[in-house]
py3Dmol code that shows the C-alpha trace and the ligand (Angstrom):
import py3Dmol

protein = """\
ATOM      1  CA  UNK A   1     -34.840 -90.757 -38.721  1.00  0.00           C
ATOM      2  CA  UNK A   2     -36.813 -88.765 -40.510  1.00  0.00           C
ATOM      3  CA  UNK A   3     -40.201 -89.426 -41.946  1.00  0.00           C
ATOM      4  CA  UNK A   4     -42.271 -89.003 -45.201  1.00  0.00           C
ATOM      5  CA  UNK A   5     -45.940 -87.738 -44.151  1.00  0.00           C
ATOM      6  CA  UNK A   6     -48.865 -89.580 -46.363  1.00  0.00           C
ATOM      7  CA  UNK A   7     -51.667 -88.332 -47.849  1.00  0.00           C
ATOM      8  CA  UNK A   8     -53.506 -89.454 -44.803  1.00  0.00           C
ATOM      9  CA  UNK A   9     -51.405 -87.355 -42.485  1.00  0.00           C
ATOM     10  CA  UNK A  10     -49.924 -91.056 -41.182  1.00  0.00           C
ATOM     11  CA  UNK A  11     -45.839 -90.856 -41.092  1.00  0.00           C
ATOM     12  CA  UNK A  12     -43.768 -93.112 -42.964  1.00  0.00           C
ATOM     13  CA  UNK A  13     -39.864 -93.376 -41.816  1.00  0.00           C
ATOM     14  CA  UNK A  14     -37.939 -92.001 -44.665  1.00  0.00           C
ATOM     15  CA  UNK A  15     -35.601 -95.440 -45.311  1.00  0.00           C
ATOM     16  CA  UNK A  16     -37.311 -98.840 -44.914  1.00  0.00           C
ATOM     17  CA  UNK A  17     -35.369-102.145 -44.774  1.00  0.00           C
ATOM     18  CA  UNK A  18     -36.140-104.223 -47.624  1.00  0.00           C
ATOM     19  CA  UNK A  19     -36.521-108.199 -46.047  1.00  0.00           C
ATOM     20  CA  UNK A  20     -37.031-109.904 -49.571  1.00  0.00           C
ATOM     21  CA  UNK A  21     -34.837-112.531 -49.396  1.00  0.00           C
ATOM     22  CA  UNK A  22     -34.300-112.681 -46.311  1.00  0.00           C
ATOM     23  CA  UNK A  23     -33.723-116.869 -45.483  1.00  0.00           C
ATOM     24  CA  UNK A  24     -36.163-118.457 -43.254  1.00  0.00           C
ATOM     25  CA  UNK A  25     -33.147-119.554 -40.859  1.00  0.00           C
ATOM     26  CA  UNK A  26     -31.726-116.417 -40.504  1.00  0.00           C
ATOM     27  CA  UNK A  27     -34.678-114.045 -41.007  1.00  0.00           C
ATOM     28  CA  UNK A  28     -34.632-113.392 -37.387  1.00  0.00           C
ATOM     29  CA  UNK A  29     -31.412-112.321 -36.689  1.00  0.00           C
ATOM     30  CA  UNK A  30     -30.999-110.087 -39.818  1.00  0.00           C
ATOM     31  CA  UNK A  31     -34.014-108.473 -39.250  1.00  0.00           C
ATOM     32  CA  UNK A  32     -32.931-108.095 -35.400  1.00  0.00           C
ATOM     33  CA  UNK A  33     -29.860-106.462 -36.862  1.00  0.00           C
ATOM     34  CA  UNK A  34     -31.602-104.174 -38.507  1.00  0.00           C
ATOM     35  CA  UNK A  35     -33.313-103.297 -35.640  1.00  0.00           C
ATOM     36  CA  UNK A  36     -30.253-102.939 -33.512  1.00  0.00           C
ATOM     37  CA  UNK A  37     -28.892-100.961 -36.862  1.00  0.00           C
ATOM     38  CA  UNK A  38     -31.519 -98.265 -36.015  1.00  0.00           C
ATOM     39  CA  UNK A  39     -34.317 -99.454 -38.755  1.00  0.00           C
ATOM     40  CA  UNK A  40     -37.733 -98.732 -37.805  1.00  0.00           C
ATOM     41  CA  UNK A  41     -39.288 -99.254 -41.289  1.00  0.00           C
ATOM     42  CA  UNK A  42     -39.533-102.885 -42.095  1.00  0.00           C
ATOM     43  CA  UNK A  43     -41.034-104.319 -45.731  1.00  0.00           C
ATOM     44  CA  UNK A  44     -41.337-107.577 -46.047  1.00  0.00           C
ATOM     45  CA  UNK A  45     -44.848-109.067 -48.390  1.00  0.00           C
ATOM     46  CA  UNK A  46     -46.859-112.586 -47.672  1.00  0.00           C
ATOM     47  CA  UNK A  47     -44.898-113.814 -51.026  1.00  0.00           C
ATOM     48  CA  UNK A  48     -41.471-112.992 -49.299  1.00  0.00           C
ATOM     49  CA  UNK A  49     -42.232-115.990 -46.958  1.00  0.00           C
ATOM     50  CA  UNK A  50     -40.292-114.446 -43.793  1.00  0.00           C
ATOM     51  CA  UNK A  51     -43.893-112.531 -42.061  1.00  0.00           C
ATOM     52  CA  UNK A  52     -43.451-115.035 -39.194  1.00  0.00           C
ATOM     53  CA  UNK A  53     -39.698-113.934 -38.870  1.00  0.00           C
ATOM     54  CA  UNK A  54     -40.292-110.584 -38.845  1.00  0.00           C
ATOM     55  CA  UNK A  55     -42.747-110.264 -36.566  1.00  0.00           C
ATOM     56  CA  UNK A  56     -40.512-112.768 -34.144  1.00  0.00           C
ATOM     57  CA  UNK A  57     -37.973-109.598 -34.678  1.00  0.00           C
ATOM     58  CA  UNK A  58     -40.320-107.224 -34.120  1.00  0.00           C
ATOM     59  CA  UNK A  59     -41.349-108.800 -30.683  1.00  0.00           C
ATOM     60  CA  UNK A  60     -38.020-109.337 -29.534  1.00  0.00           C
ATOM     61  CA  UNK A  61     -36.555-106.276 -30.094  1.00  0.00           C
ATOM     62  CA  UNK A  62     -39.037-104.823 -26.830  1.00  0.00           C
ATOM     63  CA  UNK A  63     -39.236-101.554 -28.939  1.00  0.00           C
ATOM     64  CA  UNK A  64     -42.516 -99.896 -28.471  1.00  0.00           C
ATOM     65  CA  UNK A  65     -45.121-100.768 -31.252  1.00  0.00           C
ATOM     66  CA  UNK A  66     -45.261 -96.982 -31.918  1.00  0.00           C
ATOM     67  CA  UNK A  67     -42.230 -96.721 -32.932  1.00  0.00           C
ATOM     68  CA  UNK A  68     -42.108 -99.150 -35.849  1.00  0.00           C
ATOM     69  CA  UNK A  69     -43.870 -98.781 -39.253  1.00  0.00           C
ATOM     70  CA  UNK A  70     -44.199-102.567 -40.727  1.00  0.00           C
ATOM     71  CA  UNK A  71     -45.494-102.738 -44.295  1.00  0.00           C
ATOM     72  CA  UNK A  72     -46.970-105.962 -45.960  1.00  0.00           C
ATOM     73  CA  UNK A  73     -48.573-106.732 -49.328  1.00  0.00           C
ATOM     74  CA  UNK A  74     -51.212-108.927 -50.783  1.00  0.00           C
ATOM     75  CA  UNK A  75     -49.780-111.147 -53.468  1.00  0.00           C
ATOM     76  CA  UNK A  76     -50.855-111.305 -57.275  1.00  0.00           C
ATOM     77  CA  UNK A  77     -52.290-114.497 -56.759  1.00  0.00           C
ATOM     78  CA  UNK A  78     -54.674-113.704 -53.913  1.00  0.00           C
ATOM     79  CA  UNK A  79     -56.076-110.478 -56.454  1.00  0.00           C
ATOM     80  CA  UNK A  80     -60.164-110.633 -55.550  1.00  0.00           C
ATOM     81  CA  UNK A  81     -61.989-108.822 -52.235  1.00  0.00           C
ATOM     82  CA  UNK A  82     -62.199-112.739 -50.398  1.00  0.00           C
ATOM     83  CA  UNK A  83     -58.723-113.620 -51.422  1.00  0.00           C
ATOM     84  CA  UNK A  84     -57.288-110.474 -50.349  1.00  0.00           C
ATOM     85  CA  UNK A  85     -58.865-110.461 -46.902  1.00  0.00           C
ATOM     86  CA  UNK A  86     -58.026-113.600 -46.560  1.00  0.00           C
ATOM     87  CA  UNK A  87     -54.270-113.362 -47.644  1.00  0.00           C
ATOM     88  CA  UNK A  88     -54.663-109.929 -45.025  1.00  0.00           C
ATOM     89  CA  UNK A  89     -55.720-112.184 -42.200  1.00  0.00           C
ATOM     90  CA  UNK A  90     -52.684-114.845 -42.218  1.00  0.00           C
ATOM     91  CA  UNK A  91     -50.400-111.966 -43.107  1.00  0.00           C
ATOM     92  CA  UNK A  92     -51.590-110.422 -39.726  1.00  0.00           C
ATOM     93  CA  UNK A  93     -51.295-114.025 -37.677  1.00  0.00           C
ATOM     94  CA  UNK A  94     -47.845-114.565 -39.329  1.00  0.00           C
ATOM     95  CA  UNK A  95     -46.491-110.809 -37.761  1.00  0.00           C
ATOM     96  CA  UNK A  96     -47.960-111.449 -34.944  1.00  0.00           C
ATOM     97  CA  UNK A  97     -49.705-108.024 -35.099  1.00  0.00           C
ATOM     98  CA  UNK A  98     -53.134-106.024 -33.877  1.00  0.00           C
ATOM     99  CA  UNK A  99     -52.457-103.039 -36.600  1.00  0.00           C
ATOM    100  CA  UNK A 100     -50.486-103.411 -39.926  1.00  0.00           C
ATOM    101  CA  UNK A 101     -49.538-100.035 -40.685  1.00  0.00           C
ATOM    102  CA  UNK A 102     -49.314-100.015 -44.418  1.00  0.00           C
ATOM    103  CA  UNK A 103     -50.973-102.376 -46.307  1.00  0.00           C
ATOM    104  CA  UNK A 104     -49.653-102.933 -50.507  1.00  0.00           C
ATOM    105  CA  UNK A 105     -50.956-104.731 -53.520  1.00  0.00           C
ATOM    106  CA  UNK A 106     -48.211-106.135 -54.742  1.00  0.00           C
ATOM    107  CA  UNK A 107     -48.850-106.334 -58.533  1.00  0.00           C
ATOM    108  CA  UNK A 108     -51.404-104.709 -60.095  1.00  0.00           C
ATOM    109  CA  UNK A 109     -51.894-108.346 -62.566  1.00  0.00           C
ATOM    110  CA  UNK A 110     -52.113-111.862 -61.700  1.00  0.00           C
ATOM    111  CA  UNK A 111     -50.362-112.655 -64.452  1.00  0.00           C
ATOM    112  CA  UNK A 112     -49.537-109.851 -67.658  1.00  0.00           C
ATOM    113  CA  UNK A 113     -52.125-109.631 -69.880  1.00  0.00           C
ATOM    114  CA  UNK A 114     -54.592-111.482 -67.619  1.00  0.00           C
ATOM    115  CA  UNK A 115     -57.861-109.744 -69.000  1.00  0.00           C
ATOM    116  CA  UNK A 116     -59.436-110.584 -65.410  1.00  0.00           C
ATOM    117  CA  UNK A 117     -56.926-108.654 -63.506  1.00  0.00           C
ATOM    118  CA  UNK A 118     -58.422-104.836 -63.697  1.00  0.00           C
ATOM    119  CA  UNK A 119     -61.689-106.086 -61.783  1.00  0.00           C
ATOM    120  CA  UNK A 120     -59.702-108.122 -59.238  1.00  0.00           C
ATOM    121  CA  UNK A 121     -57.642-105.932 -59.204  1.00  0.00           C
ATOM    122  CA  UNK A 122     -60.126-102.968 -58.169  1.00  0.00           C
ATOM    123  CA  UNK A 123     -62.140-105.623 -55.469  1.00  0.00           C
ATOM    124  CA  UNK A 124     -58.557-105.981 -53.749  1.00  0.00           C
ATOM    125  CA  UNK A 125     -58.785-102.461 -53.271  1.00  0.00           C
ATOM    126  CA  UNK A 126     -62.211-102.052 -52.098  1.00  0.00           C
ATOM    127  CA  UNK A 127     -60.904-104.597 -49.489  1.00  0.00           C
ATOM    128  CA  UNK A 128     -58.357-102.518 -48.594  1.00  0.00           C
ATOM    129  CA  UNK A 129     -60.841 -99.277 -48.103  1.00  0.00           C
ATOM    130  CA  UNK A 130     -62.720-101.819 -45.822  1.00  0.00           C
ATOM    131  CA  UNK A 131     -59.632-102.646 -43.688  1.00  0.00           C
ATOM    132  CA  UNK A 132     -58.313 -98.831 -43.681  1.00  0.00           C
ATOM    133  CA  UNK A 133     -61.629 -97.470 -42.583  1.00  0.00           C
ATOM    134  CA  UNK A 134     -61.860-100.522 -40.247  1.00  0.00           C
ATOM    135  CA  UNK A 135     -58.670 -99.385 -38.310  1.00  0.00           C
ATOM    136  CA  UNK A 136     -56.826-102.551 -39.289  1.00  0.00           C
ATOM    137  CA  UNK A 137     -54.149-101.113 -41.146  1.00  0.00           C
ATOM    138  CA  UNK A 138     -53.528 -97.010 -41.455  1.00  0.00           C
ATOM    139  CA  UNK A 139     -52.538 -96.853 -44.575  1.00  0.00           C
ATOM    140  CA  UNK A 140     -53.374 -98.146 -48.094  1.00  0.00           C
ATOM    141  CA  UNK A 141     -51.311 -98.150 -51.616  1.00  0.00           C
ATOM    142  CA  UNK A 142     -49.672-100.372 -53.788  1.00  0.00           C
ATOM    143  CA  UNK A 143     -46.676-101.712 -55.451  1.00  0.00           C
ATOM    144  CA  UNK A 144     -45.246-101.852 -59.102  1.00  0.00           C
ATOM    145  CA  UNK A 145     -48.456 -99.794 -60.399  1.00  0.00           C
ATOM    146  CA  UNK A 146     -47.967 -97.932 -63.746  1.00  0.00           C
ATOM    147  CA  UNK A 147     -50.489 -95.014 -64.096  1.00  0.00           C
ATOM    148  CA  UNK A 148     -52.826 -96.938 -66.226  1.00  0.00           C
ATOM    149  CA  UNK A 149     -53.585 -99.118 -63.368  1.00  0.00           C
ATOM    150  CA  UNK A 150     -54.008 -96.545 -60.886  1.00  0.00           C
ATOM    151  CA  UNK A 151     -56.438 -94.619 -62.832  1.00  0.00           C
ATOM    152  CA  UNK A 152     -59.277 -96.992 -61.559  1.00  0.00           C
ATOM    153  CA  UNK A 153     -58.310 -96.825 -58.087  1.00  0.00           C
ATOM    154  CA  UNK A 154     -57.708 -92.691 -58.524  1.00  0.00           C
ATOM    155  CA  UNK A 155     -61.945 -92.947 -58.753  1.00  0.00           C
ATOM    156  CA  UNK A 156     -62.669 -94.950 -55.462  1.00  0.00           C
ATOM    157  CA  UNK A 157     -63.441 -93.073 -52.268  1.00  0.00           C
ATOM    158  CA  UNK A 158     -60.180 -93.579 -51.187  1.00  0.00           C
ATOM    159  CA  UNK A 159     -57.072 -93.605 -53.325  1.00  0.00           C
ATOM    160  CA  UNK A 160     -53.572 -95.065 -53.003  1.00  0.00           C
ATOM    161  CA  UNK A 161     -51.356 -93.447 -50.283  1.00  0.00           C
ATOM    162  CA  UNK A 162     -48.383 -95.287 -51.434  1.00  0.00           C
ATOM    163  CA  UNK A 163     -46.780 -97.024 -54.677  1.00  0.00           C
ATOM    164  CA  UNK A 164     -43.960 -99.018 -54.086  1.00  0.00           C
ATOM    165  CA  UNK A 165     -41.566 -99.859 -57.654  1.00  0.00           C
ATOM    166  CA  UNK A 166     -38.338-100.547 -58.853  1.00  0.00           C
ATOM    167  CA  UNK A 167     -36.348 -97.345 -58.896  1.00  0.00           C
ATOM    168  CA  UNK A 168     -32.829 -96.645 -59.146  1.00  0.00           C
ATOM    169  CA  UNK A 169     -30.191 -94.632 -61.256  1.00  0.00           C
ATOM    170  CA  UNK A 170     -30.570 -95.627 -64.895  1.00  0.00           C
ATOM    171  CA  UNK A 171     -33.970 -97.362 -63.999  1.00  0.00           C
ATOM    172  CA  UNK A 172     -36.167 -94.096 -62.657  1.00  0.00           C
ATOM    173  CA  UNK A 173     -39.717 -94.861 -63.746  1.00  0.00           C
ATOM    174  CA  UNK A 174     -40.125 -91.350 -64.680  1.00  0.00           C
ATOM    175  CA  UNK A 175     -43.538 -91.151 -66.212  1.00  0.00           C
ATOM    176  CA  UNK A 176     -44.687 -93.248 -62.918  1.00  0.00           C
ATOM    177  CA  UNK A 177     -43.439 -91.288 -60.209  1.00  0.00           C
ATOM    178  CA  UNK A 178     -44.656 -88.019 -61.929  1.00  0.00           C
ATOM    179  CA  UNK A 179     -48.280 -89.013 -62.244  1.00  0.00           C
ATOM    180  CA  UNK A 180     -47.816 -90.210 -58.447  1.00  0.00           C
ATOM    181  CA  UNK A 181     -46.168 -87.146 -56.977  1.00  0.00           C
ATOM    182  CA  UNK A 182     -48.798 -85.236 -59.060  1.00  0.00           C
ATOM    183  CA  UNK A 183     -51.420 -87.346 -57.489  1.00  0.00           C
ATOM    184  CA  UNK A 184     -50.218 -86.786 -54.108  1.00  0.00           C
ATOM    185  CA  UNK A 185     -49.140 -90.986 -54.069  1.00  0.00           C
ATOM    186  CA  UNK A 186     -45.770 -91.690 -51.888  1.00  0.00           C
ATOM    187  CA  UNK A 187     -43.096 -92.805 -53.905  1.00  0.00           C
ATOM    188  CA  UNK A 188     -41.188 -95.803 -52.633  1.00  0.00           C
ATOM    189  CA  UNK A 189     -38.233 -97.333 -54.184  1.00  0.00           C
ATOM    190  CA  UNK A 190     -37.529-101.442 -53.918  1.00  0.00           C
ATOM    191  CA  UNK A 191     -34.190-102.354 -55.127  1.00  0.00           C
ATOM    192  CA  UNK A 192     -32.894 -98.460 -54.795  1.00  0.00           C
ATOM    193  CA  UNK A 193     -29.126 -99.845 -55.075  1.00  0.00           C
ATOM    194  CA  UNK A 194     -30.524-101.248 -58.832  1.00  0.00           C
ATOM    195  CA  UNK A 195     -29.642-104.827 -57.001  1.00  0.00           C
ATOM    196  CA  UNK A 196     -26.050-103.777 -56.282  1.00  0.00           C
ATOM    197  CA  UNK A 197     -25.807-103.795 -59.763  1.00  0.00           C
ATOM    198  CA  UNK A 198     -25.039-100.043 -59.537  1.00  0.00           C
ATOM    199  CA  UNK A 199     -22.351-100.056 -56.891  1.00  0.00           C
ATOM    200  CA  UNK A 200     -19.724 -99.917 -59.878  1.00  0.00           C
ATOM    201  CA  UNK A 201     -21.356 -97.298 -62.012  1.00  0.00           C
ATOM    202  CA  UNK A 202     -18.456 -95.113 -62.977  1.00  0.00           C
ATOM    203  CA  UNK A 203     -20.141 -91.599 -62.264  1.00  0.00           C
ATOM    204  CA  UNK A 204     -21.480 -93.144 -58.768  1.00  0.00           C
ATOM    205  CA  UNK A 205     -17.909 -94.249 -57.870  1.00  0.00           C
ATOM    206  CA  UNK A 206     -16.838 -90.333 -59.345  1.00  0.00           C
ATOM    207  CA  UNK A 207     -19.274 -88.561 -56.676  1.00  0.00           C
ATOM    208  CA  UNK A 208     -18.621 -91.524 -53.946  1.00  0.00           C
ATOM    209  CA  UNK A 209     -14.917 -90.712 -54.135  1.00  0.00           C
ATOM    210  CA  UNK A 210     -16.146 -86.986 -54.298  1.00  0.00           C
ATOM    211  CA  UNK A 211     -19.033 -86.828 -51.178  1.00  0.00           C
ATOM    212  CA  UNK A 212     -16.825 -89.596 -48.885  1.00  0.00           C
ATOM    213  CA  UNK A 213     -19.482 -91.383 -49.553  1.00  0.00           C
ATOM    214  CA  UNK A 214     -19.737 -94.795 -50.723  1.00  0.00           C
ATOM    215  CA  UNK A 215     -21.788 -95.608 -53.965  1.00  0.00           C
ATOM    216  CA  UNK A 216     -25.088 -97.360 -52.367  1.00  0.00           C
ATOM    217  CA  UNK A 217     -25.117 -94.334 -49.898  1.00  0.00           C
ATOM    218  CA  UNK A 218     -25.120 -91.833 -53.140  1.00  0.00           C
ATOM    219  CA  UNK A 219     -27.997 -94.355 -54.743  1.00  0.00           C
ATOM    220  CA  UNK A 220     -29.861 -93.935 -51.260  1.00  0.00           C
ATOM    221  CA  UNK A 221     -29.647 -90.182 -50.785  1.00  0.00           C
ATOM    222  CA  UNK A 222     -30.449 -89.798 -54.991  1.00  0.00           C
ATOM    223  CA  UNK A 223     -33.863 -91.569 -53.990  1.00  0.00           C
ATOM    224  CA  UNK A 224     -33.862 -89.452 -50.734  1.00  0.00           C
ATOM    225  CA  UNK A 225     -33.605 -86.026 -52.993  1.00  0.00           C
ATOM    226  CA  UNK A 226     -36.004 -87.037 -55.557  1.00  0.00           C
ATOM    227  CA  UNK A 227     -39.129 -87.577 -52.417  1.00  0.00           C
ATOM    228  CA  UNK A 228     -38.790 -91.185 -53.061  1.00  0.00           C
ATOM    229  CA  UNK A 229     -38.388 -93.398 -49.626  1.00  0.00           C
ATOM    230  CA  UNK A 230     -35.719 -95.951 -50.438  1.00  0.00           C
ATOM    231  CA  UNK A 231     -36.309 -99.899 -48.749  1.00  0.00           C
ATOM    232  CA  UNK A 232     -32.331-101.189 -49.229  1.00  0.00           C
ATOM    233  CA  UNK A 233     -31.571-104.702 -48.353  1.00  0.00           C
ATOM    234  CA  UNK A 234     -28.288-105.911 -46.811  1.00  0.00           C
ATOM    235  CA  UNK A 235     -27.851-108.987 -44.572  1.00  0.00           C
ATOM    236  CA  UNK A 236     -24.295-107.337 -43.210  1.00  0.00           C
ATOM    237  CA  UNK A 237     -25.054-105.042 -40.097  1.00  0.00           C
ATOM    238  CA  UNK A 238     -22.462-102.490 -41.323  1.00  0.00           C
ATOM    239  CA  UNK A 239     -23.925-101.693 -44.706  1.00  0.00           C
ATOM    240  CA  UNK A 240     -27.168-101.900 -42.753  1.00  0.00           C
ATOM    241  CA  UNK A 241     -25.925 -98.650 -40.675  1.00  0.00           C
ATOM    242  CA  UNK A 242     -24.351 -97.478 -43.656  1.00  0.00           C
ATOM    243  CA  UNK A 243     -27.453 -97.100 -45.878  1.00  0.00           C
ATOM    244  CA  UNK A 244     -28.848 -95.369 -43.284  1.00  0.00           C
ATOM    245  CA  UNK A 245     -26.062 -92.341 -42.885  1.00  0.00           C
ATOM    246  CA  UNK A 246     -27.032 -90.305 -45.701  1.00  0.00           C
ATOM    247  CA  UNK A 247     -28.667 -87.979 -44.029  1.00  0.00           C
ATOM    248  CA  UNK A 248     -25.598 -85.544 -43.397  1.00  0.00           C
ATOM    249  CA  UNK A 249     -24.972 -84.656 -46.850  1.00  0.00           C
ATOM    250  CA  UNK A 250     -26.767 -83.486 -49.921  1.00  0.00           C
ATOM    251  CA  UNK A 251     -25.922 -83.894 -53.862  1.00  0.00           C
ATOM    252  CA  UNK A 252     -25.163 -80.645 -55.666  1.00  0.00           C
ATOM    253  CA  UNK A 253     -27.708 -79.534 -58.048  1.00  0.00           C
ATOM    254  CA  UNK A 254     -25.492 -80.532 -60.921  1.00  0.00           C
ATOM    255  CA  UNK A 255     -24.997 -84.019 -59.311  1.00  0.00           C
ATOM    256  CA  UNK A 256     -28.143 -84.667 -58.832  1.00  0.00           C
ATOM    257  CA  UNK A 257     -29.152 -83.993 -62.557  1.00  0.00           C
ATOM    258  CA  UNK A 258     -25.830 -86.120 -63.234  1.00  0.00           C
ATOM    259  CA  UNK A 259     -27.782 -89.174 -61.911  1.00  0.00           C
ATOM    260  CA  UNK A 260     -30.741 -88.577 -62.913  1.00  0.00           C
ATOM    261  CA  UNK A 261     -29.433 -88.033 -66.804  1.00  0.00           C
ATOM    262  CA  UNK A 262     -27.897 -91.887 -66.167  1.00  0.00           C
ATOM    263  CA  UNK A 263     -28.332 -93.532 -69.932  1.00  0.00           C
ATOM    264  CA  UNK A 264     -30.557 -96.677 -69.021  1.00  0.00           C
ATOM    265  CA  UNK A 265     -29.207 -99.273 -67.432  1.00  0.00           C
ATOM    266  CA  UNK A 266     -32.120-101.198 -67.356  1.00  0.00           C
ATOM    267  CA  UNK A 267     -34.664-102.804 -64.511  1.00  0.00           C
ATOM    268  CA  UNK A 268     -34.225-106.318 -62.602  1.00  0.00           C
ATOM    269  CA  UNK A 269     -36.534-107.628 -65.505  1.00  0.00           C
ATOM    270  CA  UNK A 270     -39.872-107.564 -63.564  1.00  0.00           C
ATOM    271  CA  UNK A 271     -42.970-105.454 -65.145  1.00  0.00           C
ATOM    272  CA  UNK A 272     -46.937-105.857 -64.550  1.00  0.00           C
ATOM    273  CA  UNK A 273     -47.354-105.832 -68.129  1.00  0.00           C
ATOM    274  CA  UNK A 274     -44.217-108.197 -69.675  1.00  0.00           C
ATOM    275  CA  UNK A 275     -43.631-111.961 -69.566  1.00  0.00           C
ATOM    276  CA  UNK A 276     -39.925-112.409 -68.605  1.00  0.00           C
ATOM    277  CA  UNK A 277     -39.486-114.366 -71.352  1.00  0.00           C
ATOM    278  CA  UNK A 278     -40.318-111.303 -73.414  1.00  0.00           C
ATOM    279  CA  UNK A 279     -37.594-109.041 -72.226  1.00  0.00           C
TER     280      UNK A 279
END
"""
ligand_1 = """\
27
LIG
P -25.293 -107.543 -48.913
O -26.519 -108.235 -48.388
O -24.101 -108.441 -48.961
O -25.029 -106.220 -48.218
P -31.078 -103.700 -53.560
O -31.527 -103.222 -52.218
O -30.967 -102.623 -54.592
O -31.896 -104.863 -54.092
O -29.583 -104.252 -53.398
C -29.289 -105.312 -52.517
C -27.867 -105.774 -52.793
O -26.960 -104.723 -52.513
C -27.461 -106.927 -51.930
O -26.694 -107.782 -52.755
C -26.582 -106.307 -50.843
O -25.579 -107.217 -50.463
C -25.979 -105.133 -51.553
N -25.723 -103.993 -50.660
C -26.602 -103.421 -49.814
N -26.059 -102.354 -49.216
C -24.796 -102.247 -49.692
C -23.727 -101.336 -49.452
N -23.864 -100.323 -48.610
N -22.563 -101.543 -50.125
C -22.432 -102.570 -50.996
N -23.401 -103.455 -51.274
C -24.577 -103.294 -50.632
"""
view = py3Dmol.view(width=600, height=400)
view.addModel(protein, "pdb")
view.setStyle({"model": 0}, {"cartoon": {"style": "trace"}})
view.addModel(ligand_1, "xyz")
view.setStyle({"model": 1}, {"stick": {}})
view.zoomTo()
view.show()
């Protein structure tokens, strides 16, 4: 596997597996099986509810600490310095873990609109500074932040290594990822298959037919070409492998802008700044 290298100099593997939803029952096997499958990125978040399970998979699976990057976030609700080093603390207990290796706020808001959130929001991250320059985790960033939020952070001693979003073909967060690539930020993509919603896309079907690929494996590599590391979730252990064999192929130039040209298909419905209900 191949890795993204942080601002920090700290690598990042180059696919992660996405745990969110993961059940509590069979959160140990699955993530065993993507172990076995030949992850060594994991994601999970303290609002995902399966820490404890992935850290029991991380244990069993004997593989050398080194070799695994495990990233976990700080819910919206636990926005604040005590509440985040708190929420830090249990996430650490739960994964059964000395070192977290990337550590995310998960949503820049506690709730959108909440006029409270930009100063919570900006003592969660001075927590975070504390715990990077602490050694506890070895790398900071954060998840779902448009540029507007990560303007405050941008003037802090240290600034976001990573921001995690939705990102897919027809939902690419454009304006996002270019501030963040120009800000030297690591993109990385949740949902990167659009919630399988994409698998039927006509043109991805086209250029799966075309590469011998199979749609989620063109969605993977798309993320891949545009510097964006893509966190897939399956619970089968062949898709699992699947996602992860993208790496002997590339998308023509004219492909690529194909995909990337996608009219909007729209997001999973999520946004900092929206109520649902206003969608
Ligand atoms: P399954 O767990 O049955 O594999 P996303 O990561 O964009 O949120 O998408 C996750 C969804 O995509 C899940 O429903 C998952 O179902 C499905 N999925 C993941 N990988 C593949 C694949 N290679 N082919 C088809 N569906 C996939």
């Amino acid at each position: 596997m191949e890795d993204f290298i942080l601002s920090n100099g700290v690598r990042m593997p180059k696919i992660g597996y996405g745990t969110y939803l993961v059940e509590d029952d069979a959160g140990v096997s699955v993530v065993k099986a993507a172990l076995d499958a030949g992850y060594r990125h994991i994601d999970t978040a303290a609002f995902y509810g399966n820490e404890e399970q992935v850290g029991q998979a991380l244990a069993a699976s004997g593989l050398p600490r080194g070799e695994l990057f495990v990233t976990t976030k700080v819910w919206r609700d636990a926005l604040g310095y005590d509440r985040t080093m708190r929420s830090f603390e249990a996430s650490m207990q739960r994964l059964g873990l000395e070192q977290l290796d990337l550590l995310l706020l998960h949503w820049p808001t506690r709730e959108p609109g909440d006029p409270e959130s930009p100063a919570l929001c900006l003592e969660s991250w001075r927590a975070c500074i504390e715990l990077y320059h602490a050694g506890r985790v070895r790398a900071i960033g954060v998840s779902n932040f448009l540029p507007h939020h990560l303007l405050p952070l941008l003037e802090t001693e240290v600034s976001p290594m990573v921001n995690q979003i939705e990102f897919h073909p027809g939902y690419t967060q454009q304006a996002t990822v270019d501030f963040c690539q120009a800000h030297n930020i690591q993109m990385a993509a949740w949902s990167p298959l659009g919630r399988a919603r994409m698998l039927a896309d006509p043109l991805l079907t086209e250029l799966a037919g075309r590469y011998g690929k199979t749609p989620a494996q063109i969605c993977i590599r798309f993320a891949l070409e545009c510097g964006i590391c893509p966190l897939p979730k399956s619970s089968s252990p062949e898709r699992m492998r699947q996602n992860l064999e993208v790496f002997d192929f590339a998308l023509s130039p004219a492909d690529f802008w194909r995909i990337a040209s996608l009219p909007p298909v729209g997001w999973s419905g999520l946004h900092p700044d929206r109520p649902r209900a206003a969608l």
